[in-house]
N, C-alpha and C positions, 0 to 999 in steps of 0.2 A: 395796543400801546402806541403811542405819536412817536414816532423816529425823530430824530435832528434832519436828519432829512427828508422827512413825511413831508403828505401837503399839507398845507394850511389854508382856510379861505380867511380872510383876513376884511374884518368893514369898510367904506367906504369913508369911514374915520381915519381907516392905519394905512395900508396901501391899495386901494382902490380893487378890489377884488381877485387881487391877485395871489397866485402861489406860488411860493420860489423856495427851492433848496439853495445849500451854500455854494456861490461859486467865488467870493472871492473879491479881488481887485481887476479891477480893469486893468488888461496889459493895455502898455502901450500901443497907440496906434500907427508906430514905427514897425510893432510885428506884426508885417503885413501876413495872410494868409498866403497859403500854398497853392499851385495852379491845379492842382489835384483836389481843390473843394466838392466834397460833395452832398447833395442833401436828397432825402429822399422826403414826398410829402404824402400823406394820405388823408383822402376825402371819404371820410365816412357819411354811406345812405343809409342814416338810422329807420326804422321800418321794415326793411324788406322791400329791394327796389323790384319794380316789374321787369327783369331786363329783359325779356319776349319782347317789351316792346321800344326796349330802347335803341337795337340792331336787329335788324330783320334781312332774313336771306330773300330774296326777290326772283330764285328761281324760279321758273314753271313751277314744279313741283316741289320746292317746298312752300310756296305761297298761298299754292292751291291748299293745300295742310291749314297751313297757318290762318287764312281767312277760314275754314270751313270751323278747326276747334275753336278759335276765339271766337267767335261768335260777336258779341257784342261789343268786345273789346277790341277789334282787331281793326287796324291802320288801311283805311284806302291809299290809293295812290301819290291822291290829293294831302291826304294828311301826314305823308312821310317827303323826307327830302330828297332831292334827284339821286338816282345809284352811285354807287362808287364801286369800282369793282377791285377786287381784295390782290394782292400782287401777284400771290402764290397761287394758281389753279385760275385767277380771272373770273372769279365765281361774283356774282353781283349782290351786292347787299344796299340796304336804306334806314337812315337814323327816323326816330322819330321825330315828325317834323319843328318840333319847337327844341328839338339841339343842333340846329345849323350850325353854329361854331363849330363844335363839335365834329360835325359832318366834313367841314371844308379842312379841318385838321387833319383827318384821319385821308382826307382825297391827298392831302400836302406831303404825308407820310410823317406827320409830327406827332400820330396818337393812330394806337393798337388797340385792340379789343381780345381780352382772353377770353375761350369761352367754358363756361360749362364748370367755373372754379368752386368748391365749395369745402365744409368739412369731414373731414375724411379719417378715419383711422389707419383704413389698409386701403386699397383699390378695392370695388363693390358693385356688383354684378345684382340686376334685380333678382335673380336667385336666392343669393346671400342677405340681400334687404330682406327678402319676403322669410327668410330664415333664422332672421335677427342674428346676424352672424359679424359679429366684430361693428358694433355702428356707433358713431359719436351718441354722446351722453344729449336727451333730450331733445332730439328732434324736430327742429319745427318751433319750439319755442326762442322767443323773443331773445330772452336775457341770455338763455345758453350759448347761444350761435353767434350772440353778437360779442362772448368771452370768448369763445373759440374761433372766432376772426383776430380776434385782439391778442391771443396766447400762442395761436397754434396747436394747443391742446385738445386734441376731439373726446376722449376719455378722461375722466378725473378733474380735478381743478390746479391750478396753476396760480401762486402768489405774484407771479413776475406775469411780465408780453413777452412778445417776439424783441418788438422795437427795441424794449429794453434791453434784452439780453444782446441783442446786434449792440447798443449802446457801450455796453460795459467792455466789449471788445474792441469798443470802436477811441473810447473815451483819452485815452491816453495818445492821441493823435490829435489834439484839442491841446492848446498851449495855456489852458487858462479851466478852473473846474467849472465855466457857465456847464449850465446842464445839455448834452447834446438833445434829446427829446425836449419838446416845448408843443404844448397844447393851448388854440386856439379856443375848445370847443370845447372847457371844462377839466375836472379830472378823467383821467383814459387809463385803464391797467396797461395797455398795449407800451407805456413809455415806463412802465416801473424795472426796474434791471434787479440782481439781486449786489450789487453794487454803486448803482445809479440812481437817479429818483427824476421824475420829471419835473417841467415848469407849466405852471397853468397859468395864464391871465387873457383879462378880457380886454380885446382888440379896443383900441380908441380912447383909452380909459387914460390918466393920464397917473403914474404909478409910483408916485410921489406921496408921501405924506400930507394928509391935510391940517389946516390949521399949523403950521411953523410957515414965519416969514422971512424969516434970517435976522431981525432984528435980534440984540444980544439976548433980551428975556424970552425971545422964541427961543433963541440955542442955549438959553438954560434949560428952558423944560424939557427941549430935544434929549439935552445931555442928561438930564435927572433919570427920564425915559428908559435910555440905554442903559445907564446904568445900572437900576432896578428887575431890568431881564437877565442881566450878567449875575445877580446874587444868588448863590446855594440857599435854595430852600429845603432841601431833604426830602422833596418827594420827587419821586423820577418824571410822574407825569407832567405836574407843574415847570419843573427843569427841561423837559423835552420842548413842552411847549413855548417855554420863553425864547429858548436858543431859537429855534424855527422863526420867531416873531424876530427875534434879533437881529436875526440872517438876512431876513426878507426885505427889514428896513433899508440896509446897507447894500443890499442886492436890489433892489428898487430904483435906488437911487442912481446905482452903477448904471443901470440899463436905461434907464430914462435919461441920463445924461448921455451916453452913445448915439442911440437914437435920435438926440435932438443936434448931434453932429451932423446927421444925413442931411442930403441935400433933395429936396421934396419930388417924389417919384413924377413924372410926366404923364406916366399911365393913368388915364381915366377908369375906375373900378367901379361898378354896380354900387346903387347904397342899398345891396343889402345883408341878410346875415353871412351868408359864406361870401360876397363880398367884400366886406368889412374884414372877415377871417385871412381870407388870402391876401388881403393887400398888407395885415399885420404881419403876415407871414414873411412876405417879399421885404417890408420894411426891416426885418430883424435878418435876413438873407444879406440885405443891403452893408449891412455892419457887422459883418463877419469878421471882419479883419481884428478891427476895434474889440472885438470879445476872444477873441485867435481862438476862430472855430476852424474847422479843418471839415470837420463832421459833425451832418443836423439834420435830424429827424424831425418831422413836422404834424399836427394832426389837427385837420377841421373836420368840419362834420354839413350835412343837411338833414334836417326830422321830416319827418312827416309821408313817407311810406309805406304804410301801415294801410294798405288802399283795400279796404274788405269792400268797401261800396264806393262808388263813382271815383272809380281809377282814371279816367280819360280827362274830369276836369282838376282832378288833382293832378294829373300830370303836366297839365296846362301850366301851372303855378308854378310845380318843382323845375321844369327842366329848363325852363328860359333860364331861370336862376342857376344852375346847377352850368350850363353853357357857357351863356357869358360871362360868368366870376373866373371859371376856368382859364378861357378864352382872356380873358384879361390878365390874368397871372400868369399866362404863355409870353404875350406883350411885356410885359413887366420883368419877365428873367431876360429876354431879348434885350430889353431897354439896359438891366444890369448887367449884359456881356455874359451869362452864367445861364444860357438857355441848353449848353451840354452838360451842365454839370450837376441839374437837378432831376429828378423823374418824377412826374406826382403821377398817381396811381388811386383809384376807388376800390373802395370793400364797405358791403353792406351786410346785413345780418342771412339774407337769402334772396332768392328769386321767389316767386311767385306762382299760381298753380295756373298750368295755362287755359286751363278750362273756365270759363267765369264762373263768377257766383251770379242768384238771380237778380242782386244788384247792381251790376253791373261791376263789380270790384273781381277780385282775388282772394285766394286765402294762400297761408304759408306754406313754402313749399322749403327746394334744398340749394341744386346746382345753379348759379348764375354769372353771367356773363359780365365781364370787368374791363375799362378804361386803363391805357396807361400812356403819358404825354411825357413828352421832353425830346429834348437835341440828340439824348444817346438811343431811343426808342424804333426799331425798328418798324416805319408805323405804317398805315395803309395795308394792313392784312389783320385775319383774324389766326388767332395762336391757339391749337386746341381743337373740338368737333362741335359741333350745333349737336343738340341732341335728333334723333328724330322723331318728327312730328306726328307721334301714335299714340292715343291715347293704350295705355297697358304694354305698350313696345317695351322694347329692349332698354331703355334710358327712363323707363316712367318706373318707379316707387308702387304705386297701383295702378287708378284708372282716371287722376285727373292731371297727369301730366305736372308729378313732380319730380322734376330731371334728377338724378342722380348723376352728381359731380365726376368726373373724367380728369378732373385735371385739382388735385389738393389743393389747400392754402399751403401746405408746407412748400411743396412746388414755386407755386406762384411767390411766396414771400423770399423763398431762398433764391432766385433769380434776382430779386431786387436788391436781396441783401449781400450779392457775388458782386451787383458791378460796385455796390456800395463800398466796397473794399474787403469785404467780410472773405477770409481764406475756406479753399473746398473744403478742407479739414477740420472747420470748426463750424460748418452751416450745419452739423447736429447737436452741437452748443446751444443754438438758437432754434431748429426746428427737429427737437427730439426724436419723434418718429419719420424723421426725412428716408432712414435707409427702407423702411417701408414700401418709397417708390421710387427704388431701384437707386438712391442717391443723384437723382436726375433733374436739370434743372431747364427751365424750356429757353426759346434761344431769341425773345423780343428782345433784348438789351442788347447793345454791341458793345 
Protein backbone atom coordinates (compact mmCIF):
# COMPACT_ATOMS: atom_id res chain seq x y z
CA UNK A 1 0.00 0.00 0.00
CA UNK A 2 1.45 3.76 -1.10
CA UNK A 3 1.98 5.75 2.22
CA UNK A 4 1.35 9.64 2.20
CA UNK A 5 4.68 9.59 2.65
CA UNK A 6 5.95 6.73 0.31
CA UNK A 7 7.83 7.58 -2.87
CA UNK A 8 6.38 8.47 -5.76
CA UNK A 9 8.21 8.66 -9.28
CA UNK A 10 6.28 11.28 -10.69
CA UNK A 11 6.68 12.09 -15.12
CA UNK A 12 8.48 14.42 -16.54
CA UNK A 13 5.01 16.07 -17.12
CA UNK A 14 4.43 16.54 -13.07
CA UNK A 15 7.61 17.18 -11.37
CA UNK A 16 10.49 16.09 -13.28
CA UNK A 17 11.44 12.81 -11.93
CA UNK A 18 11.34 13.42 -8.66
CA UNK A 19 10.12 12.02 -5.22
CA UNK A 20 9.27 13.85 -2.27
CA UNK A 21 7.52 13.39 1.02
CA UNK A 22 5.77 16.20 2.90
CA UNK A 23 7.91 18.76 4.35
CA UNK A 24 6.12 21.59 4.41
CA UNK A 25 6.81 25.49 3.96
CA UNK A 26 9.91 26.87 3.67
CA UNK A 27 11.09 28.53 6.89
CA UNK A 28 12.38 31.45 6.71
CA UNK A 29 15.73 32.19 5.52
CA UNK A 30 16.23 34.34 8.72
CA UNK A 31 16.39 30.73 10.52
CA UNK A 32 19.76 30.49 9.99
CA UNK A 33 21.10 27.05 10.77
CA UNK A 34 23.15 25.75 13.76
CA UNK A 35 27.15 25.66 13.82
CA UNK A 36 26.66 22.11 14.68
CA UNK A 37 25.38 21.12 10.91
CA UNK A 38 25.93 17.88 10.19
CA UNK A 39 25.70 15.57 7.19
CA UNK A 40 26.76 12.39 6.58
CA UNK A 41 27.11 11.32 2.61
CA UNK A 42 27.29 7.83 1.28
CA UNK A 43 28.84 6.64 -2.12
CA UNK A 44 27.41 3.52 -3.05
CA UNK A 45 29.89 1.02 -5.47
CA UNK A 46 26.98 -0.89 -6.89
CA UNK A 47 28.61 -4.17 -8.08
CA UNK A 48 30.89 -5.31 -5.89
CA UNK A 49 33.93 -3.00 -5.78
CA UNK A 50 37.48 -4.93 -6.19
CA UNK A 51 39.09 -3.25 -3.13
CA UNK A 52 42.32 -5.53 -3.31
CA UNK A 53 43.04 -3.33 -5.67
CA UNK A 54 41.99 -0.03 -4.77
CA UNK A 55 44.65 0.03 -1.52
CA UNK A 56 47.47 -1.97 -1.64
CA UNK A 57 49.87 -2.62 1.26
CA UNK A 58 53.54 -2.19 -0.52
CA UNK A 59 55.41 -4.23 1.93
CA UNK A 60 58.04 -6.68 1.07
CA UNK A 61 55.88 -9.30 2.09
CA UNK A 62 52.81 -8.53 1.54
CA UNK A 63 53.39 -7.40 -2.04
CA UNK A 64 55.30 -10.38 -2.60
CA UNK A 65 51.53 -12.22 -1.70
CA UNK A 66 49.63 -9.90 -3.54
CA UNK A 67 51.48 -10.01 -6.91
CA UNK A 68 52.06 -13.80 -6.79
CA UNK A 69 47.83 -14.58 -6.05
CA UNK A 70 46.50 -11.88 -8.32
CA UNK A 71 48.00 -13.04 -11.04
CA UNK A 72 46.64 -11.31 -13.71
CA UNK A 73 45.03 -8.66 -11.94
CA UNK A 74 47.56 -7.49 -9.84
CA UNK A 75 49.00 -3.50 -9.90
CA UNK A 76 52.79 -2.99 -10.96
CA UNK A 77 54.48 -0.43 -9.56
CA UNK A 78 54.01 1.56 -12.52
CA UNK A 79 50.37 1.27 -12.31
CA UNK A 80 49.75 2.27 -8.60
CA UNK A 81 50.49 5.74 -7.27
CA UNK A 82 53.65 6.78 -5.17
CA UNK A 83 53.32 5.28 -1.30
CA UNK A 84 51.95 6.94 1.45
CA UNK A 85 52.73 5.62 4.49
CA UNK A 86 49.80 4.96 7.00
CA UNK A 87 50.49 7.11 10.47
CA UNK A 88 50.05 4.42 12.89
CA UNK A 89 52.90 1.74 12.52
CA UNK A 90 54.39 3.73 9.27
CA UNK A 91 53.44 0.68 7.37
CA UNK A 92 53.38 1.85 3.43
CA UNK A 93 50.54 1.37 1.33
CA UNK A 94 49.57 2.46 -2.81
CA UNK A 95 46.19 3.46 -4.39
CA UNK A 96 45.37 2.33 -7.62
CA UNK A 97 46.85 4.45 -9.94
CA UNK A 98 43.78 6.09 -11.60
CA UNK A 99 42.61 7.40 -7.89
CA UNK A 100 45.19 10.00 -7.51
CA UNK A 101 42.95 12.40 -5.74
CA UNK A 102 42.23 10.11 -3.71
CA UNK A 103 45.75 9.16 -2.99
CA UNK A 104 46.91 12.86 -2.30
CA UNK A 105 43.76 13.05 0.17
CA UNK A 106 44.49 10.31 2.18
CA UNK A 107 48.85 11.58 2.04
CA UNK A 108 46.85 15.17 3.41
CA UNK A 109 45.14 13.21 6.24
CA UNK A 110 41.57 14.38 4.73
CA UNK A 111 40.41 10.48 3.91
CA UNK A 112 40.95 6.86 5.85
CA UNK A 113 40.56 3.71 4.69
CA UNK A 114 38.64 0.99 6.87
CA UNK A 115 39.59 -2.35 6.20
CA UNK A 116 38.34 -5.54 5.81
CA UNK A 117 34.34 -4.08 6.74
CA UNK A 118 31.52 -6.32 5.74
CA UNK A 119 28.33 -8.25 6.78
CA UNK A 120 28.31 -9.67 9.77
CA UNK A 121 25.85 -11.26 12.30
CA UNK A 122 28.32 -12.11 15.13
CA UNK A 123 32.24 -12.05 14.68
CA UNK A 124 33.28 -15.18 12.34
CA UNK A 125 36.30 -17.23 12.44
CA UNK A 126 36.84 -19.45 9.13
CA UNK A 127 35.95 -22.26 11.44
CA UNK A 128 32.47 -21.02 12.10
CA UNK A 129 32.19 -20.13 8.16
CA UNK A 130 33.13 -23.46 7.16
CA UNK A 131 30.43 -24.67 9.97
CA UNK A 132 27.76 -22.47 8.76
CA UNK A 133 27.46 -21.09 12.14
CA UNK A 134 25.64 -17.74 12.69
CA UNK A 135 26.21 -16.28 8.83
CA UNK A 136 24.25 -13.40 7.08
CA UNK A 137 21.43 -14.36 4.94
CA UNK A 138 22.70 -15.16 1.23
CA UNK A 139 26.11 -14.79 0.83
CA UNK A 140 27.75 -13.53 -2.00
CA UNK A 141 24.69 -12.64 -3.67
CA UNK A 142 24.09 -9.17 -5.29
CA UNK A 143 20.77 -8.02 -3.85
CA UNK A 144 21.16 -9.56 -0.37
CA UNK A 145 24.37 -7.66 0.57
CA UNK A 146 23.62 -4.72 -1.06
CA UNK A 147 20.17 -4.69 1.69
CA UNK A 148 22.33 -5.49 4.33
CA UNK A 149 24.72 -2.72 3.56
CA UNK A 150 21.77 -0.53 3.44
CA UNK A 151 19.91 -2.07 6.76
CA UNK A 152 22.38 -3.31 8.70
CA UNK A 153 20.49 -6.42 9.05
CA UNK A 154 22.69 -9.62 8.25
CA UNK A 155 19.87 -12.06 9.07
CA UNK A 156 16.09 -11.66 8.18
CA UNK A 157 14.89 -8.62 6.27
CA UNK A 158 14.26 -5.23 7.41
CA UNK A 159 11.27 -2.76 6.22
CA UNK A 160 13.50 0.35 7.28
CA UNK A 161 17.78 1.34 6.81
CA UNK A 162 20.24 2.25 8.97
CA UNK A 163 20.17 6.00 7.53
CA UNK A 164 16.62 6.06 8.29
CA UNK A 165 16.31 4.90 11.45
CA UNK A 166 19.58 7.33 12.52
CA UNK A 167 16.94 9.87 10.61
CA UNK A 168 14.01 9.48 12.82
CA UNK A 169 16.21 10.14 15.84
CA UNK A 170 17.91 12.66 14.31
CA UNK A 171 14.60 14.47 12.75
CA UNK A 172 13.49 16.70 15.23
CA UNK A 173 16.65 18.77 15.32
CA UNK A 174 15.70 19.86 11.75
CA UNK A 175 13.36 23.14 12.25
CA UNK A 176 11.26 22.39 9.24
CA UNK A 177 9.83 18.54 8.12
CA UNK A 178 12.18 18.63 4.60
CA UNK A 179 13.11 15.02 4.67
CA UNK A 180 16.75 14.61 6.54
CA UNK A 181 17.71 11.56 3.88
CA UNK A 182 17.77 12.67 0.23
CA UNK A 183 18.89 10.46 -2.64
CA UNK A 184 20.65 11.39 -5.56
CA UNK A 185 20.90 7.95 -7.07
CA UNK A 186 17.15 6.79 -7.20
CA UNK A 187 15.01 5.07 -4.46
CA UNK A 188 17.58 3.59 -1.47
CA UNK A 189 15.83 1.48 1.65
CA UNK A 190 18.96 2.74 3.54
CA UNK A 191 16.93 6.26 3.91
CA UNK A 192 13.37 4.78 4.85
CA UNK A 193 13.02 5.30 8.81
CA UNK A 194 9.88 3.74 10.53
CA UNK A 195 8.87 7.33 10.93
CA UNK A 196 10.65 9.15 8.13
CA UNK A 197 10.60 8.60 4.51
CA UNK A 198 13.26 9.69 2.01
CA UNK A 199 13.62 12.18 -0.91
CA UNK A 200 14.54 10.97 -4.24
CA UNK A 201 15.19 13.17 -7.35
CA UNK A 202 17.41 13.59 -10.21
CA UNK A 203 20.37 15.94 -9.97
CA UNK A 204 20.03 18.68 -12.88
CA UNK A 205 16.52 18.12 -13.55
CA UNK A 206 14.67 21.21 -12.90
CA UNK A 207 11.70 20.39 -10.37
CA UNK A 208 9.07 22.36 -11.19
CA UNK A 209 5.97 21.54 -12.95
CA UNK A 210 5.75 21.54 -16.61
CA UNK A 211 3.48 23.23 -18.73
CA UNK A 212 2.05 26.33 -16.07
CA UNK A 213 3.38 29.64 -16.99
CA UNK A 214 1.99 31.83 -14.35
CA UNK A 215 -0.40 33.36 -16.66
CA UNK A 216 -3.91 33.57 -14.97
CA UNK A 217 -5.50 30.47 -17.22
CA UNK A 218 -2.11 28.49 -16.24
CA UNK A 219 -3.00 29.25 -12.37
CA UNK A 220 -6.44 28.14 -13.16
CA UNK A 221 -5.58 24.78 -14.40
CA UNK A 222 -2.71 24.74 -11.64
CA UNK A 223 -5.49 25.52 -9.01
CA UNK A 224 -8.37 22.99 -10.60
CA UNK A 225 -5.11 20.45 -10.36
CA UNK A 226 -4.81 20.78 -6.77
CA UNK A 227 -7.84 20.78 -6.09
CA UNK A 228 -8.89 17.44 -7.57
CA UNK A 229 -5.93 15.65 -5.54
CA UNK A 230 -7.41 17.12 -2.27
CA UNK A 231 -11.06 15.43 -2.98
CA UNK A 232 -12.14 12.09 -0.87
CA UNK A 233 -12.59 9.43 -3.26
CA UNK A 234 -13.12 6.46 -0.95
CA UNK A 235 -10.49 4.29 -1.82
CA UNK A 236 -7.36 4.40 0.28
CA UNK A 237 -5.04 3.85 -2.52
CA UNK A 238 -6.37 6.46 -4.93
CA UNK A 239 -6.35 8.93 -1.72
CA UNK A 240 -2.74 7.90 -0.73
CA UNK A 241 -1.74 8.43 -4.03
CA UNK A 242 -3.11 11.89 -4.52
CA UNK A 243 -1.78 13.41 -1.15
CA UNK A 244 1.94 12.15 -2.32
CA UNK A 245 1.34 13.92 -5.77
CA UNK A 246 -0.04 16.86 -3.67
CA UNK A 247 2.71 17.09 -1.47
CA UNK A 248 5.32 16.77 -4.13
CA UNK A 249 3.88 19.65 -6.12
CA UNK A 250 4.17 22.06 -3.33
CA UNK A 251 7.32 20.49 -2.01
CA UNK A 252 9.00 20.87 -5.62
CA UNK A 253 8.21 24.01 -5.68
CA UNK A 254 9.61 24.94 -2.21
CA UNK A 255 13.00 23.36 -3.11
CA UNK A 256 13.32 24.70 -6.37
CA UNK A 257 12.83 28.02 -5.37
CA UNK A 258 15.70 27.67 -2.38
CA UNK A 259 17.92 26.42 -4.54
CA UNK A 260 17.68 29.16 -7.10
CA UNK A 261 18.55 31.60 -4.06
CA UNK A 262 22.14 29.98 -4.19
CA UNK A 263 24.64 31.79 -5.44
CA UNK A 264 26.44 29.43 -8.18
CA UNK A 265 29.17 27.04 -6.62
CA UNK A 266 32.74 28.02 -7.94
CA UNK A 267 33.69 24.33 -7.87
CA UNK A 268 34.38 22.86 -11.19
CA UNK A 269 32.70 19.17 -11.02
CA UNK A 270 33.25 16.23 -13.53
CA UNK A 271 30.27 16.04 -16.14
CA UNK A 272 29.56 12.89 -15.06
CA UNK A 273 27.08 10.72 -13.30
CA UNK A 274 28.32 10.70 -9.70
CA UNK A 275 29.45 14.07 -10.63
CA UNK A 276 26.31 15.56 -11.43
CA UNK A 277 25.25 13.52 -7.95
CA UNK A 278 27.62 15.23 -5.81
CA UNK A 279 27.49 18.43 -7.00
CA UNK A 280 23.49 18.11 -6.43
CA UNK A 281 24.34 17.04 -3.31
CA UNK A 282 26.63 20.14 -2.23
CA UNK A 283 24.06 22.40 -4.00
CA UNK A 284 21.17 21.26 -1.56
CA UNK A 285 24.17 21.29 1.54
CA UNK A 286 24.55 24.93 0.33
CA UNK A 287 20.77 25.81 1.37
CA UNK A 288 20.53 24.40 4.59
CA UNK A 289 19.82 27.15 6.23
CA UNK A 290 16.83 28.07 3.91
CA UNK A 291 15.23 24.54 4.50
CA UNK A 292 16.61 24.74 8.55
CA UNK A 293 18.29 21.58 8.23
CA UNK A 294 20.52 20.90 11.12
CA UNK A 295 20.82 17.19 9.92
CA UNK A 296 21.37 15.44 6.30
CA UNK A 297 21.95 12.41 5.25
CA UNK A 298 22.90 11.98 1.68
CA UNK A 299 23.10 9.03 -0.87
CA UNK A 300 24.87 8.61 -4.52
CA UNK A 301 25.93 5.83 -6.02
CA UNK A 302 28.42 4.38 -9.05
CA UNK A 303 27.33 0.95 -11.01
CA UNK A 304 29.13 -0.93 -12.86
CA UNK A 305 31.41 -3.36 -10.59
CA UNK A 306 30.27 -6.30 -11.27
CA UNK A 307 33.99 -7.06 -12.96
CA UNK A 308 33.59 -11.12 -13.58
CA UNK A 309 35.85 -10.30 -16.76
CA UNK A 310 38.36 -7.49 -17.64
CA UNK A 311 38.53 -5.80 -14.23
CA UNK A 312 41.63 -3.83 -14.96
CA UNK A 313 39.82 -1.81 -17.97
CA UNK A 314 36.77 -1.43 -16.18
CA UNK A 315 38.61 -0.07 -13.52
CA UNK A 316 40.20 2.30 -15.75
CA UNK A 317 36.62 3.93 -16.46
CA UNK A 318 35.28 3.63 -12.75
CA UNK A 319 37.89 5.08 -10.75
CA UNK A 320 39.06 8.30 -12.50
CA UNK A 321 35.31 8.95 -12.11
CA UNK A 322 34.85 7.76 -8.68
CA UNK A 323 38.30 10.22 -7.60
CA UNK A 324 37.70 13.23 -9.14
CA UNK A 325 33.80 13.66 -8.27
CA UNK A 326 35.00 12.96 -4.70
CA UNK A 327 37.82 15.18 -4.96
CA UNK A 328 35.57 17.89 -6.17
CA UNK A 329 32.98 17.52 -3.58
CA UNK A 330 36.12 17.86 -0.98
CA UNK A 331 36.63 21.40 -2.92
CA UNK A 332 33.10 22.33 -2.78
CA UNK A 333 32.41 21.67 1.28
CA UNK A 334 35.89 23.71 1.64
CA UNK A 335 34.39 26.45 -0.83
CA UNK A 336 31.01 26.16 1.47
CA UNK A 337 33.01 26.71 4.89
CA UNK A 338 31.34 23.20 6.04
CA UNK A 339 34.40 20.81 5.03
CA UNK A 340 34.13 19.69 9.17
CA UNK A 341 30.96 19.26 9.28
CA UNK A 342 30.22 16.65 6.71
CA UNK A 343 31.83 12.99 6.37
CA UNK A 344 31.13 11.06 3.06
CA UNK A 345 32.02 7.64 3.30
CA UNK A 346 31.76 4.45 0.56
CA UNK A 347 29.84 1.01 0.88
CA UNK A 348 29.59 -1.43 -1.81
CA UNK A 349 27.69 -4.55 -1.98
CA UNK A 350 31.36 -6.70 -1.26
CA UNK A 351 34.96 -7.11 -2.19
CA UNK A 352 35.85 -9.36 -4.64
CA UNK A 353 37.72 -12.89 -4.85
CA UNK A 354 41.42 -12.13 -4.99
CA UNK A 355 42.29 -14.98 -7.01
CA UNK A 356 41.10 -14.03 -10.69
CA UNK A 357 38.90 -15.73 -12.83
CA UNK A 358 40.32 -16.87 -16.28
CA UNK A 359 39.20 -13.73 -17.54
CA UNK A 360 40.86 -11.70 -16.17
CA UNK A 361 37.77 -10.42 -13.81
CA UNK A 362 36.68 -11.66 -10.20
CA UNK A 363 33.89 -13.26 -8.69
CA UNK A 364 31.98 -12.23 -5.46
CA UNK A 365 33.28 -12.59 -2.50
CA UNK A 366 32.62 -10.88 1.44
CA UNK A 367 34.97 -8.47 3.58
CA UNK A 368 36.18 -5.01 1.81
CA UNK A 369 37.97 -2.20 2.39
CA UNK A 370 36.13 1.33 2.72
CA UNK A 371 36.86 5.14 2.07
CA UNK A 372 35.92 7.76 4.56
CA UNK A 373 36.63 11.90 3.72
CA UNK A 374 36.02 15.10 5.59
CA UNK A 375 37.45 17.71 7.97
CA UNK A 376 36.38 15.54 11.14
CA UNK A 377 38.09 12.08 9.55
CA UNK A 378 41.06 11.11 11.08
CA UNK A 379 42.65 10.46 7.76
CA UNK A 380 46.19 9.13 6.47
CA UNK A 381 45.88 5.60 8.23
CA UNK A 382 44.12 2.41 7.59
CA UNK A 383 41.38 1.52 10.49
CA UNK A 384 41.04 -2.30 10.97
CA UNK A 385 43.62 -5.36 9.58
CA UNK A 386 44.33 -6.24 5.83
CA UNK A 387 43.52 -9.72 5.65
CA UNK A 388 46.31 -11.86 5.02
CA UNK A 389 47.39 -12.79 1.75
CA UNK A 390 46.81 -16.79 1.90
CA UNK A 391 44.90 -18.47 -0.22
CA UNK A 392 42.75 -20.94 2.62
CA UNK A 393 44.37 -18.82 5.68
CA UNK A 394 43.02 -17.64 8.43
CA UNK A 395 40.75 -14.60 6.81
CA UNK A 396 39.86 -16.85 3.43
CA UNK A 397 36.10 -18.35 3.41
CA UNK A 398 37.82 -21.23 1.30
CA UNK A 399 40.53 -21.26 -1.18
CA UNK A 400 40.09 -18.14 -3.49
CA UNK A 401 40.64 -15.51 -1.09
CA UNK A 402 37.21 -14.38 0.06
CA UNK A 403 38.25 -12.28 3.11
CA UNK A 404 35.93 -12.74 5.83
CA UNK A 405 34.98 -9.24 7.36
CA UNK A 406 36.89 -8.23 10.82
CA UNK A 407 35.34 -5.31 11.28
CA UNK A 408 30.92 -5.18 10.84
CA UNK A 409 28.97 -2.66 8.98
CA UNK A 410 27.22 -2.19 12.38
CA UNK A 411 30.68 -1.03 13.57
CA UNK A 412 31.56 0.97 10.88
CA UNK A 413 27.93 2.69 10.50
CA UNK A 414 27.59 3.33 14.16
CA UNK A 415 31.03 5.38 14.22
CA UNK A 416 29.44 7.39 11.63
CA UNK A 417 26.33 7.65 13.14
CA UNK A 418 28.19 8.71 16.97
CA UNK A 419 29.80 11.66 15.50
CA UNK A 420 26.44 12.39 13.57
CA UNK A 421 25.06 13.26 16.76
CA UNK A 422 23.23 9.87 17.32
CA UNK A 423 23.57 9.06 21.62
CA UNK A 424 25.86 5.74 22.67
CA UNK A 425 22.50 4.59 24.14
CA UNK A 426 20.53 4.41 21.14
CA UNK A 427 23.23 3.22 18.24
CA UNK A 428 21.07 -0.13 18.90
CA UNK A 429 18.15 1.65 17.79
CA UNK A 430 19.78 1.96 14.46
CA UNK A 431 22.23 -0.98 14.56
CA UNK A 432 20.27 -3.78 16.23
CA UNK A 433 22.91 -6.41 16.68
CA UNK A 434 25.56 -3.74 17.57
CA UNK A 435 26.06 -5.28 21.25
CA UNK A 436 27.16 -8.48 19.18
CA UNK A 437 30.54 -6.49 18.94
CA UNK A 438 31.03 -5.84 22.15
CA UNK A 439 29.11 -2.33 21.64
CA UNK A 440 32.20 -0.92 20.16
CA UNK A 441 32.76 1.61 17.90
CA UNK A 442 36.27 2.21 15.88
CA UNK A 443 38.07 5.63 16.42
CA UNK A 444 38.37 7.37 12.52
CA UNK A 445 36.08 10.21 13.45
CA UNK A 446 37.21 12.80 16.18
Amino acid sequence: MLSRRGFVKVSAASVASMALRPFGLLPSLAQSGSSDYRALVCVFLFGGNDSNNMVIPVDDVNFKAYTSIRGSLALTSAQMTPTAYARSGNAPYAFHGDLPELASMFSNGDLAVVANVGSLVQPTTRAQYQAQQSLPVNLFSHSDQQLQWQTSVASGRSSTGWAGRAADLVASQNSSSFPTFVSVAGNSLMGTGANTQPVALSPGQSLDLTGFNGTPASNARLNALENLLTLETGLQLAQASNAILSDSISDAKALDAALAKATPLKTTFPKTGLGSQLQQVAQIIQVRDGLGMNRQIFFASLGGFDTHTLEMETHKLLYPQLSQALAAFSDALAELGVENNVTTFTESDFSRTFQPTTGDGSDHAWGSHHLVMGGAVKGGDIYGTFPAFTLGGPNDTDTRGRWIPTIAIDQYGATLCQWFGIQGSDLTKVFPNFTNFGSKTLTFLG
